[in-house]
N, CA, C and O atoms as CSV, one atom per row, in Angstrom:
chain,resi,resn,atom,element,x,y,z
A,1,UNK,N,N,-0.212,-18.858,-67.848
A,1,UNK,CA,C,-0.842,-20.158,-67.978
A,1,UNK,C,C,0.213,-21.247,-67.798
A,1,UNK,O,O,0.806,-21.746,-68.754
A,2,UNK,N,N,0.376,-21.523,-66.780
A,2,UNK,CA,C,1.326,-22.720,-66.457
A,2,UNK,C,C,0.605,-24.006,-66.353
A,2,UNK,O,O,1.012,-24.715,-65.433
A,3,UNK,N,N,-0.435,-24.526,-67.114
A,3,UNK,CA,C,-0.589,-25.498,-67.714
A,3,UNK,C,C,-0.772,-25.942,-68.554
A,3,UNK,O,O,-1.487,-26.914,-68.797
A,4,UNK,N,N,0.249,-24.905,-69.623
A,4,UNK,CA,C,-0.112,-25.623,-71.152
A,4,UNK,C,C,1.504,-26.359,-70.769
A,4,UNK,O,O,2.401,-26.181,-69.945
A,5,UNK,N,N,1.205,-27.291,-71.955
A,5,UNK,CA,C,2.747,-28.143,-72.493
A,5,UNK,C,C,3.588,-27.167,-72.632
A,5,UNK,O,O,4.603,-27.219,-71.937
A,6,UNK,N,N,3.387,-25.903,-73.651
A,6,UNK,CA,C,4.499,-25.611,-74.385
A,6,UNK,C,C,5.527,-24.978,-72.868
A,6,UNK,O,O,6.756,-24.993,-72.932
A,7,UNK,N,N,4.852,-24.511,-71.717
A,7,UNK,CA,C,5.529,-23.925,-70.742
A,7,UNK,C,C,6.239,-24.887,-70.034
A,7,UNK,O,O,7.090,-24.431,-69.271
A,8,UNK,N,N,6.095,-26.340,-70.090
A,8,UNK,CA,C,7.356,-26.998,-69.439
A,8,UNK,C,C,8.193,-27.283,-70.371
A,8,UNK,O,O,9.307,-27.601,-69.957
A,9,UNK,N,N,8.009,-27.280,-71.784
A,9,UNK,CA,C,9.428,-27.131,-72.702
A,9,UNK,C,C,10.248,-26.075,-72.537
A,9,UNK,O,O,11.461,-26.269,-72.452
A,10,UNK,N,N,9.642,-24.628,-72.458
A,10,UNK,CA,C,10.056,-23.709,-71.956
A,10,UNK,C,C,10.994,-23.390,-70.692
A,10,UNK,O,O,11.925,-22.591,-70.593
A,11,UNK,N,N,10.421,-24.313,-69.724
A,11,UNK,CA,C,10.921,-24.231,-68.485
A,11,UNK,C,C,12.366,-25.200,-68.647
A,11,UNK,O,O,13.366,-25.183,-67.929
A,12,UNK,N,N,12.080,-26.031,-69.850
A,12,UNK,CA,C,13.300,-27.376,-69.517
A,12,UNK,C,C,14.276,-26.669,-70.485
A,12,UNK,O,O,15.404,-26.935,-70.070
A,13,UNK,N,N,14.355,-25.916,-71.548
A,13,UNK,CA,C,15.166,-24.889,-72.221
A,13,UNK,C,C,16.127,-24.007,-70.883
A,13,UNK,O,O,17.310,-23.783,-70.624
A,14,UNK,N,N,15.222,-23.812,-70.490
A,14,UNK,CA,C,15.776,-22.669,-69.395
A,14,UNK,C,C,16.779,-23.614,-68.823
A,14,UNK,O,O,17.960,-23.546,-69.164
A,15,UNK,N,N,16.379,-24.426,-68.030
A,15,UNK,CA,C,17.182,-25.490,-67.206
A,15,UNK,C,C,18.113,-25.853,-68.140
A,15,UNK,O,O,19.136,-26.208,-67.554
A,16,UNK,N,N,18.212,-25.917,-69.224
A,16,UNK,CA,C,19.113,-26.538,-70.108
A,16,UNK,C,C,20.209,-25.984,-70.373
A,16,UNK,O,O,21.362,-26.402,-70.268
A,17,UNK,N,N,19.631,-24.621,-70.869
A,17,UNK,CA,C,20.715,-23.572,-70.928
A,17,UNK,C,C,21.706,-22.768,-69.676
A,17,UNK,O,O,22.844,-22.316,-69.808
A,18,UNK,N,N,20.945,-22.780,-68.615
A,18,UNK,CA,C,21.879,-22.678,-67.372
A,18,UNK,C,C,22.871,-24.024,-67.201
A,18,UNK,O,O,23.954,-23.915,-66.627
A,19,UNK,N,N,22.524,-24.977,-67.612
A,19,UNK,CA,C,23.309,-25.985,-66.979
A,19,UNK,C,C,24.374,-25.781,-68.227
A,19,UNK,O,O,25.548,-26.088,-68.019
A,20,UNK,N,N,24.008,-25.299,-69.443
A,20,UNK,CA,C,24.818,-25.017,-70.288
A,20,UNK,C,C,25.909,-24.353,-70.139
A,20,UNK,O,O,27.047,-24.822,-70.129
A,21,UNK,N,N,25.554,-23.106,-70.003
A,21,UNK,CA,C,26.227,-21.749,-69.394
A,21,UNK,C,C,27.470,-22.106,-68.503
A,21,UNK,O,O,28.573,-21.572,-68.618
A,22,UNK,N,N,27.112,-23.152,-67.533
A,22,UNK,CA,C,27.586,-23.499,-66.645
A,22,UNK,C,C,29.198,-24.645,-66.903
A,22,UNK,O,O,30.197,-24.757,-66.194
A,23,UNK,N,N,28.894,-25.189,-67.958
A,23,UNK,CA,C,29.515,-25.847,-68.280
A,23,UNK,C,C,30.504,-25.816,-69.320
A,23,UNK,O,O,31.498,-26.531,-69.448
A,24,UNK,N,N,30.050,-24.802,-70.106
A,24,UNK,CA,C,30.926,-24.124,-71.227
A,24,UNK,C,C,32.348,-23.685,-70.716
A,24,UNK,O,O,32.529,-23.476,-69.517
A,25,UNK,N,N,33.518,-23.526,-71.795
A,25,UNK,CA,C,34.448,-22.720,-71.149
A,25,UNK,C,C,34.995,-21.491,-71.901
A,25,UNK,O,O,35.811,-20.616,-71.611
A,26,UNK,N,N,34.178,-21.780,-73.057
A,26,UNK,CA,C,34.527,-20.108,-73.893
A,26,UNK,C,C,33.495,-19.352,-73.316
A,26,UNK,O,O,32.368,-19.848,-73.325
A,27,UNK,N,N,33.673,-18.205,-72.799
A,27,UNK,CA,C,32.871,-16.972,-72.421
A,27,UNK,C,C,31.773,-16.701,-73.636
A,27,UNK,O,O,30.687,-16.259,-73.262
A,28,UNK,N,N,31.880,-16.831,-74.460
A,28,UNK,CA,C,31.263,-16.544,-76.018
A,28,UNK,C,C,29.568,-17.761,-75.861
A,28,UNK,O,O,28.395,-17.389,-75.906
A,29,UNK,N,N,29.951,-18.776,-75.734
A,29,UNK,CA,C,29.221,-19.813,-75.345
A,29,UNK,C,C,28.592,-19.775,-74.183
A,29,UNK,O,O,27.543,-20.416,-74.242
A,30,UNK,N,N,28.819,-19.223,-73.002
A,30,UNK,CA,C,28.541,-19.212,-71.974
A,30,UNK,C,C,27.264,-17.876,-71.843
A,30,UNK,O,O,26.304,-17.900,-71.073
A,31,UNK,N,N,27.628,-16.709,-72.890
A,31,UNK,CA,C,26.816,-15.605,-72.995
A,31,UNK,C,C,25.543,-16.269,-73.700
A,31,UNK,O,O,24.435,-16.359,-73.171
A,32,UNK,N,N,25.856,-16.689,-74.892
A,32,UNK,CA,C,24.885,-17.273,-75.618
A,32,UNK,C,C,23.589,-17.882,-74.752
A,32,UNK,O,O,22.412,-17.533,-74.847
A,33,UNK,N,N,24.132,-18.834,-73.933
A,33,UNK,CA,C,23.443,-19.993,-73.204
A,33,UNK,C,C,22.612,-18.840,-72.468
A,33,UNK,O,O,21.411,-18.921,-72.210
A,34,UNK,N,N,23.323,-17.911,-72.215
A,34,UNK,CA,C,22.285,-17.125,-71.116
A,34,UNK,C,C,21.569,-16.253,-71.162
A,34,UNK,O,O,20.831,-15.829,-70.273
A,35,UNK,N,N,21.811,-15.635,-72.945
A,35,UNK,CA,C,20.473,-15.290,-73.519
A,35,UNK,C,C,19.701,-15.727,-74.041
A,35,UNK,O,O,18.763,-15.020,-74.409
A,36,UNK,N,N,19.735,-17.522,-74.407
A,36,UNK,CA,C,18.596,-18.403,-74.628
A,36,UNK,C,C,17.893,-18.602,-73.554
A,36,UNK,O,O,16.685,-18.836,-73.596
A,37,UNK,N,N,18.469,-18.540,-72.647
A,37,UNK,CA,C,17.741,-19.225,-71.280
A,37,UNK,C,C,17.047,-18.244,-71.106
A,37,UNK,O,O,15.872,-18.535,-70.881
A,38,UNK,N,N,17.386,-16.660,-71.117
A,38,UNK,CA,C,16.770,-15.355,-70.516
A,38,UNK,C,C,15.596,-15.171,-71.511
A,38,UNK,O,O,14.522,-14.792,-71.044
A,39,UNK,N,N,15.737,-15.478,-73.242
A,39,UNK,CA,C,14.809,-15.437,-74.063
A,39,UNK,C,C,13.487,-16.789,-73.784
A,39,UNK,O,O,12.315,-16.753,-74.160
A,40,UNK,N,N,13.995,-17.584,-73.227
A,40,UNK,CA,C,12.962,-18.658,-73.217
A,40,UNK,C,C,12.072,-18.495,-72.321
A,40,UNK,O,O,10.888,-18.798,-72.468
A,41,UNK,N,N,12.951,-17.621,-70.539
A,41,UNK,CA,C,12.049,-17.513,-69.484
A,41,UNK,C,C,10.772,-16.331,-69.692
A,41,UNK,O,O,9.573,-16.286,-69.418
A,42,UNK,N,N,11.720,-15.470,-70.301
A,42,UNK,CA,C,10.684,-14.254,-71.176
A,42,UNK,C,C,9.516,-14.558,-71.814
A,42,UNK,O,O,8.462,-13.922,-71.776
A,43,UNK,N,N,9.841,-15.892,-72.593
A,43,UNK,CA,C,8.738,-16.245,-73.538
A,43,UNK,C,C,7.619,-17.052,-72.789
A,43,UNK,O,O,6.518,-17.454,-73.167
A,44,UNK,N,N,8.113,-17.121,-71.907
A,44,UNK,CA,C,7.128,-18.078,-70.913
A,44,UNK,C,C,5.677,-17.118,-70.275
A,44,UNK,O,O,4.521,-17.487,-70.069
A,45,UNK,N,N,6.336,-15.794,-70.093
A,45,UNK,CA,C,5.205,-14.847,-69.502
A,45,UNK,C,C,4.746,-14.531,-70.832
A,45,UNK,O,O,3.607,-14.107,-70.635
A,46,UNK,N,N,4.912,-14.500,-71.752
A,46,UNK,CA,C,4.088,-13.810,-72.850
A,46,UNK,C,C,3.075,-14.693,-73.817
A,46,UNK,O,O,2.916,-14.672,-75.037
A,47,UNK,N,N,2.364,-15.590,-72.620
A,47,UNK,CA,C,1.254,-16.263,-72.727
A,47,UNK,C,C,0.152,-15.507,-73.608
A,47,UNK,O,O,-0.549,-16.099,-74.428
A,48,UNK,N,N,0.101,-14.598,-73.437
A,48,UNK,CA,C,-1.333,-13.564,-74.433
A,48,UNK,C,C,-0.997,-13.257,-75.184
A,48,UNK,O,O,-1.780,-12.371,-75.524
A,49,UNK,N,N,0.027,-13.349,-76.131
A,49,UNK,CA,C,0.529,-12.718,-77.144
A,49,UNK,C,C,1.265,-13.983,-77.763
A,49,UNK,O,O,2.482,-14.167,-77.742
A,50,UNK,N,N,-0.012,-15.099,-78.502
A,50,UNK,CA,C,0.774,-16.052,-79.134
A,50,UNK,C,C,1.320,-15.858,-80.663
A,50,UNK,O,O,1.703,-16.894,-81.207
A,51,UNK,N,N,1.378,-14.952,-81.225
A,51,UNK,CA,C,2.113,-14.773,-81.851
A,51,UNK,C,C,3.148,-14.146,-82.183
A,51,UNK,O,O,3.793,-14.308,-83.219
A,52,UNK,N,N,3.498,-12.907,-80.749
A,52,UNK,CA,C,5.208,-12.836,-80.508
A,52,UNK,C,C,5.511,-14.380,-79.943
A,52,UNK,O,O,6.427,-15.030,-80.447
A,53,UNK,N,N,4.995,-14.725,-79.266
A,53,UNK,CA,C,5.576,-15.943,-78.185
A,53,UNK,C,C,6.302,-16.787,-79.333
A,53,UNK,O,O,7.522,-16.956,-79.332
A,54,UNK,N,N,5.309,-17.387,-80.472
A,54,UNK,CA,C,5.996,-18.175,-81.797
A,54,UNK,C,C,6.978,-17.519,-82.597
A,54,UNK,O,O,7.555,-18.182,-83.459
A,55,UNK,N,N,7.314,-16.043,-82.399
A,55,UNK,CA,C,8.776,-15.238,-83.043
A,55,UNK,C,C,9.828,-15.642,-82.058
A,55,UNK,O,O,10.900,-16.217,-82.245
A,56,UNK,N,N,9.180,-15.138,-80.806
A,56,UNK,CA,C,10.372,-15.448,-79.824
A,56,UNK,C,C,10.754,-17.113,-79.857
A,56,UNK,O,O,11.975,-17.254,-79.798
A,57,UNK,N,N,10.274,-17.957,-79.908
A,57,UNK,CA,C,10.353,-19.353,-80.126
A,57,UNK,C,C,11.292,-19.767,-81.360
A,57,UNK,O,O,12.190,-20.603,-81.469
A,58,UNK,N,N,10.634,-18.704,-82.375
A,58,UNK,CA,C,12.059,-19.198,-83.491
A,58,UNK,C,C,13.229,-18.186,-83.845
A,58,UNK,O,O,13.803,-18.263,-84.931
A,59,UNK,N,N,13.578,-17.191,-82.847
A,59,UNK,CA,C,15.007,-15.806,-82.368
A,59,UNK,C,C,15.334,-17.112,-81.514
A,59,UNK,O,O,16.374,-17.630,-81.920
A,60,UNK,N,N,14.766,-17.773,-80.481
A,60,UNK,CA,C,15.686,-18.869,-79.744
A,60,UNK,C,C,16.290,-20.169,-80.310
A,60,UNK,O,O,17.189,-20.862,-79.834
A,61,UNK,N,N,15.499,-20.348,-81.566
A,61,UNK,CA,C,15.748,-21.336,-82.436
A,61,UNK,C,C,17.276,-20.901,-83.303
A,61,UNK,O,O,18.202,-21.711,-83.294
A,62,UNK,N,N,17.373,-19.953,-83.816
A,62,UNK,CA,C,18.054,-19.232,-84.772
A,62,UNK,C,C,19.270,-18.693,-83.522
A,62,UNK,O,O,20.287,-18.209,-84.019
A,63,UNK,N,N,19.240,-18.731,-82.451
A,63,UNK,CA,C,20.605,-17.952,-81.604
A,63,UNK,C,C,20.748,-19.641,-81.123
A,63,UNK,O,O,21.906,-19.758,-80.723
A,64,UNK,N,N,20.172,-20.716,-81.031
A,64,UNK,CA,C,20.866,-22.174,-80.825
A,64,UNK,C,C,21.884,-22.838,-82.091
A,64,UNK,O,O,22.948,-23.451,-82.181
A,65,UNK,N,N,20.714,-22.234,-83.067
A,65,UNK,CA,C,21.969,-23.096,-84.468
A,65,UNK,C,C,23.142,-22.369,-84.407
A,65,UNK,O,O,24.267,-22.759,-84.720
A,66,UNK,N,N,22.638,-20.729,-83.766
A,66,UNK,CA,C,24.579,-20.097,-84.176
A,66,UNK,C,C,25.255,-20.263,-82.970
A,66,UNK,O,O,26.438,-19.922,-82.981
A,67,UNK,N,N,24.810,-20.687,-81.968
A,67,UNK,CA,C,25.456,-21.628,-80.974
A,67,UNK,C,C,26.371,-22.509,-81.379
A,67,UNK,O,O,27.593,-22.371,-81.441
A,68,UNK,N,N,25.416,-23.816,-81.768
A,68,UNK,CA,C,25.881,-24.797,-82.313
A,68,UNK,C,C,27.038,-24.493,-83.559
A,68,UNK,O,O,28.078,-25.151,-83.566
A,69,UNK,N,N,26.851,-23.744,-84.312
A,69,UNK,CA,C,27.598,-23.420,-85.311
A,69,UNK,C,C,29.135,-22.770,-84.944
A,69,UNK,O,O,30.275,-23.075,-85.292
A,70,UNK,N,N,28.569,-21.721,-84.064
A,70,UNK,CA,C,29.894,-20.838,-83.419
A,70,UNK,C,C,31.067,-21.870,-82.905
A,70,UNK,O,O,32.273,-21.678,-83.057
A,71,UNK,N,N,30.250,-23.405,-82.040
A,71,UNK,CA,C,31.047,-24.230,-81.443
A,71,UNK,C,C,31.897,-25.394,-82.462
A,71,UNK,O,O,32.873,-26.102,-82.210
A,72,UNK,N,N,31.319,-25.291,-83.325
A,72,UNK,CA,C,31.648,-26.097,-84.713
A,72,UNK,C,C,33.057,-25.806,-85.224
A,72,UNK,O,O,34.044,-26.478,-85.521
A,73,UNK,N,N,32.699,-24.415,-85.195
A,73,UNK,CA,C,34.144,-23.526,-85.856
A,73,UNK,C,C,34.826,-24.048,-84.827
A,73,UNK,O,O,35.419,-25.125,-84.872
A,74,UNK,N,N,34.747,-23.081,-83.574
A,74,UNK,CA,C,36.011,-22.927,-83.309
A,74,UNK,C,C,36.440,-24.481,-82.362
A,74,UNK,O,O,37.601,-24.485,-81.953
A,75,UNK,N,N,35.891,-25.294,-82.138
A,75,UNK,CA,C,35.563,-26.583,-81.745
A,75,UNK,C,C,36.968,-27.703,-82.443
A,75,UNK,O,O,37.902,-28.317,-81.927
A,76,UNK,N,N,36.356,-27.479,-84.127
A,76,UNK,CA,C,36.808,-28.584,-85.236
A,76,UNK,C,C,37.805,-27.727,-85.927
A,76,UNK,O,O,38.562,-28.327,-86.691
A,77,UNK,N,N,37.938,-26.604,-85.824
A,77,UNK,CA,C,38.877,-26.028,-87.015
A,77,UNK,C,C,40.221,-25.178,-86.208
A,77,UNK,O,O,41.206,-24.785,-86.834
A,78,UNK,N,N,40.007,-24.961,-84.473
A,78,UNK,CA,C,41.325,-24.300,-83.992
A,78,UNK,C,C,41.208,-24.804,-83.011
A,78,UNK,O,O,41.797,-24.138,-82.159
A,79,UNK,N,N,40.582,-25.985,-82.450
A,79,UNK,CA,C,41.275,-26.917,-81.181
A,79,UNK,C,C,41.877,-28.412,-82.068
A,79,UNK,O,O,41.277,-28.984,-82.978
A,80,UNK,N,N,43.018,-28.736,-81.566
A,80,UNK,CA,C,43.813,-30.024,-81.817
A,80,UNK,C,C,42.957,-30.887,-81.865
A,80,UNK,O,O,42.482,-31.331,-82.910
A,81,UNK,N,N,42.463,-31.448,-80.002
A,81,UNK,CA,C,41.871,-32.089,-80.001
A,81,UNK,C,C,40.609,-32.071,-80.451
A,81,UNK,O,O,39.770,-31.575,-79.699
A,82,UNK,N,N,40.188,-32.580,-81.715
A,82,UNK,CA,C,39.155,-32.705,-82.220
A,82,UNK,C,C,38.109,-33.941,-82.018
A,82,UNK,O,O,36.951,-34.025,-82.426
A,83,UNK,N,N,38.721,-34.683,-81.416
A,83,UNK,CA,C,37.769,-36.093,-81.660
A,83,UNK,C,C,37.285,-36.401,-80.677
A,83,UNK,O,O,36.840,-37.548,-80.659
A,84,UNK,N,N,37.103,-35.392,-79.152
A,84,UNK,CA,C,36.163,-35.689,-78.310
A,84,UNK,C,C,35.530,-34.442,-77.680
A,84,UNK,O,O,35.917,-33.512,-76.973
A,85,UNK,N,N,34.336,-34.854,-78.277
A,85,UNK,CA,C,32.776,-33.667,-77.585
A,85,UNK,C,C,32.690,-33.568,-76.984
A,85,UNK,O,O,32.544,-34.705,-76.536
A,86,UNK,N,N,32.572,-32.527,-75.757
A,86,UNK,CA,C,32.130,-32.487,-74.707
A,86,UNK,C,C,30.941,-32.266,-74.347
A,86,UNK,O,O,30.386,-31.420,-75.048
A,87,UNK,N,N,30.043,-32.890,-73.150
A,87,UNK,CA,C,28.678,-33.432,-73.169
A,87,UNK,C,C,28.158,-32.269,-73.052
A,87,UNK,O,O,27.006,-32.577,-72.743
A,88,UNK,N,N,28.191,-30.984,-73.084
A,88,UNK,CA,C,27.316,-29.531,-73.241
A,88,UNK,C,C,26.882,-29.351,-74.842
A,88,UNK,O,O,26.023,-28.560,-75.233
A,89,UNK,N,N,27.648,-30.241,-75.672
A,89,UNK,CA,C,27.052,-30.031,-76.860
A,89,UNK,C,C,25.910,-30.350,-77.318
A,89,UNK,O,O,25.229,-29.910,-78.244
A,90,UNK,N,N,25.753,-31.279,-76.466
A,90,UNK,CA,C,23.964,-31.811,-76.756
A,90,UNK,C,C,22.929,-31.102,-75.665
A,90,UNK,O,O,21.739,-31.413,-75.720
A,91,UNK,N,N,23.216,-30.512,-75.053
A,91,UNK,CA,C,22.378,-29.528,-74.423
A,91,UNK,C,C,21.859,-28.441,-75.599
A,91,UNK,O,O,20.902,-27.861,-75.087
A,92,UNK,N,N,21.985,-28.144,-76.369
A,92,UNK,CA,C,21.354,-27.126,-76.874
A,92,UNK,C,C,20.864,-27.651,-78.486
A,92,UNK,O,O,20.087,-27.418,-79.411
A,93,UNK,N,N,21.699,-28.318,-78.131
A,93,UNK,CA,C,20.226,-29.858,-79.603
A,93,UNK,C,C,19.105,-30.070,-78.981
A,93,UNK,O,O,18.028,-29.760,-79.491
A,94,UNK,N,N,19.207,-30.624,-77.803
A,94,UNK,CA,C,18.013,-31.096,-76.999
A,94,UNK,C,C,16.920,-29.656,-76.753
A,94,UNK,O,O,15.714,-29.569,-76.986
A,95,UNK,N,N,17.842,-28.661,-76.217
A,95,UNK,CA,C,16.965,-27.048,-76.216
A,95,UNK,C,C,16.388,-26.768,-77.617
A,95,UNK,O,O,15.374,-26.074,-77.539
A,96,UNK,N,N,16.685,-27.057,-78.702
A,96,UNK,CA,C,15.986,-26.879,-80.172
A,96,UNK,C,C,15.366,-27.839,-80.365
A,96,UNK,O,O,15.052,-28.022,-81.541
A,97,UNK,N,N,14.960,-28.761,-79.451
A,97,UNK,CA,C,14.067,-29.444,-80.090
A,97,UNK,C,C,12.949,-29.071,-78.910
A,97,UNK,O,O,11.768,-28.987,-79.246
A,98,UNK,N,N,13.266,-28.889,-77.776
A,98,UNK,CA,C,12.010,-28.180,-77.017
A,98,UNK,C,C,11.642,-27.266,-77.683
A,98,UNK,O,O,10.489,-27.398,-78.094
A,99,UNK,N,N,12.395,-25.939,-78.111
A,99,UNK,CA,C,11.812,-24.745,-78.744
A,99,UNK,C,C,10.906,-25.240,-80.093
A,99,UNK,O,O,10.113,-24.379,-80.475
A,100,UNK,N,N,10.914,-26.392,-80.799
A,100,UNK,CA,C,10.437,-26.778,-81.464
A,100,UNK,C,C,8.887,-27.492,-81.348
A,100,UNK,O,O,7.922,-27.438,-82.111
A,101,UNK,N,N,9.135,-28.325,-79.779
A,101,UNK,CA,C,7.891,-28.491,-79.991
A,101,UNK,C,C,7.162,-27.531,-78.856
A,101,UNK,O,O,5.978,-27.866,-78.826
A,102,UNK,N,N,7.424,-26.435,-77.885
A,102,UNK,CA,C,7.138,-25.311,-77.724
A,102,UNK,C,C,6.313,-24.641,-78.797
A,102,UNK,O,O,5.204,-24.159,-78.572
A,103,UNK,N,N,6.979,-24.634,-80.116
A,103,UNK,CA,C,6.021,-23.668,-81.291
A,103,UNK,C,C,5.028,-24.366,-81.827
A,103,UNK,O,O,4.020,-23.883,-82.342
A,104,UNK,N,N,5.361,-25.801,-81.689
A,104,UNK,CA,C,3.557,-26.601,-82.396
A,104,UNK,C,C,3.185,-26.407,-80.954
A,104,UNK,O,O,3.296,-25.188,-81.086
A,105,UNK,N,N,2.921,-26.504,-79.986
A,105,UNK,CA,C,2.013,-26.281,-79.112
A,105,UNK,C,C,1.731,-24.544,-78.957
A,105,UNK,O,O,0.569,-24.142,-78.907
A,106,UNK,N,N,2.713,-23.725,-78.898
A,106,UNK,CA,C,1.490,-22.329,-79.797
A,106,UNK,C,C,1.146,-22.668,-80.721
A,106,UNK,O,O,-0.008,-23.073,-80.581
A,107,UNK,N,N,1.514,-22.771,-81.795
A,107,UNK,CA,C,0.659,-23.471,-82.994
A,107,UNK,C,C,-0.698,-23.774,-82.882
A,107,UNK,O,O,-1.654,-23.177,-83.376
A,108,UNK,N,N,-0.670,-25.001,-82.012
A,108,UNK,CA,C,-1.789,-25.906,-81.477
A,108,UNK,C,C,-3.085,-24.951,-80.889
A,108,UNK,O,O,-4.288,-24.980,-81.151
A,109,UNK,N,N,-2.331,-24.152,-80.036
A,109,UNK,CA,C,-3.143,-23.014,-79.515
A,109,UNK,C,C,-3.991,-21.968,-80.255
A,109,UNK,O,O,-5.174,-21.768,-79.982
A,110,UNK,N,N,-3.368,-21.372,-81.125
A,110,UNK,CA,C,-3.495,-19.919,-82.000
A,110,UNK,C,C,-4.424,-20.994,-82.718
A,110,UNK,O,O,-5.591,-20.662,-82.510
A,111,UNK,N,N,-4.367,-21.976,-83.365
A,111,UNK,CA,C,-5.251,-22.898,-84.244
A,111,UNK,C,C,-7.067,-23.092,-83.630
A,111,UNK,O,O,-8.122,-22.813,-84.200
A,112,UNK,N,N,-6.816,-23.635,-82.366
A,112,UNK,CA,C,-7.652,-23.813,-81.376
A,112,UNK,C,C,-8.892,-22.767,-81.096
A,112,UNK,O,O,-10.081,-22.858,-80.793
A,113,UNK,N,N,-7.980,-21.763,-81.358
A,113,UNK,CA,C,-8.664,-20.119,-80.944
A,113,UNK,C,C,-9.809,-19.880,-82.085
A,113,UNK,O,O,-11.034,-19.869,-82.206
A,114,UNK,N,N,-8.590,-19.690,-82.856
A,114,UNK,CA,C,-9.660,-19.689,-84.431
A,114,UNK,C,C,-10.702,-20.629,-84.853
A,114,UNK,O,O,-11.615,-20.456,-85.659
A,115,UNK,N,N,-10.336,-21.842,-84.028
A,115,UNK,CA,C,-11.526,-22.677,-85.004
A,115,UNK,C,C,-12.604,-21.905,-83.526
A,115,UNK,O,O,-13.626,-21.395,-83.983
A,116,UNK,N,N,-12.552,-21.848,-82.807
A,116,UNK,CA,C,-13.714,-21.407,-81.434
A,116,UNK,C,C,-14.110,-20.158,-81.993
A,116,UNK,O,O,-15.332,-20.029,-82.063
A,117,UNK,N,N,-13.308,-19.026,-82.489
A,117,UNK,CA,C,-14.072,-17.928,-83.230
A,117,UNK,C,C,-14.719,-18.491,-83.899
A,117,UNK,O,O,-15.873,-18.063,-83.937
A,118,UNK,N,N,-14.482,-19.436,-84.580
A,118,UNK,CA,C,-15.283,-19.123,-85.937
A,118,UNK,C,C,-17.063,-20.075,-86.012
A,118,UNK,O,O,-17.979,-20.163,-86.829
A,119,UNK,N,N,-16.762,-20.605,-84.667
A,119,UNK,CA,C,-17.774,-21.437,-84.421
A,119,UNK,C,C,-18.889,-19.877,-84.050
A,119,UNK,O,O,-19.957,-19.626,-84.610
A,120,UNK,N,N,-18.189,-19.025,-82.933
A,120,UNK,CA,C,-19.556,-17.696,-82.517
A,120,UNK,C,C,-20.071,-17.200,-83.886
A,120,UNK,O,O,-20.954,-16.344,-83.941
């Protein structure tokens, strides 16, 4: 179903995280990016199954914070230069907040369903 919402958040995760991948220079970071991206494109076909789709939505949520986290460490606590970010760091803030609203739109969906059952 490539016309719900949640599949162009999906799609812009993906894009996000390649451009991520791409831009990183620890190998560690660069893997990461490319099993969010590989978990997000995955989650995109598993349209019939909205409630793996909303697990897989928050395993991509939970491998971005230890992204973010992994880069924290070794970022602020064993590089010198500490006082300038480099612009890949907000790539995967911006990817958690797609995966975020990705899951209210399954949400939105799985909700949708049920109230239509319950109308037959």
């Amino acid at each position: 179903m490539w016309q719900r919402k949640q599949t162009i958040y999906l799609i812009l995760v993906v894009f996000l995280m390649i451009i991520a991948a791409f831009l990183a220079t620890d190998i560690v970071l660069q893997v990461a990016s490319g099993v969010v991206a590989l978990l997000a494109a995955v989650t995109i076909f598993k349209f019939s199954n909205r409630r793996l789709q909303m697990k897989m939505c928050m395993a991509g949520q939970l491998l971005l914070l230890a992204w973010v986290l992994y880069f924290g460490i070794m970022h602020f606590y064993v590089n010198e230069d500490a006082a300038r970010l480099p612009f890949y760091l907000c790539l995967p803030i911006v990817a958690y907040i797609m995966f975020r609203m990705a899951r209210a739109g399954i949400r939105h969906d799985e909700e949708l369903i049920r109230s239509a059952d319950r109308i037959r």
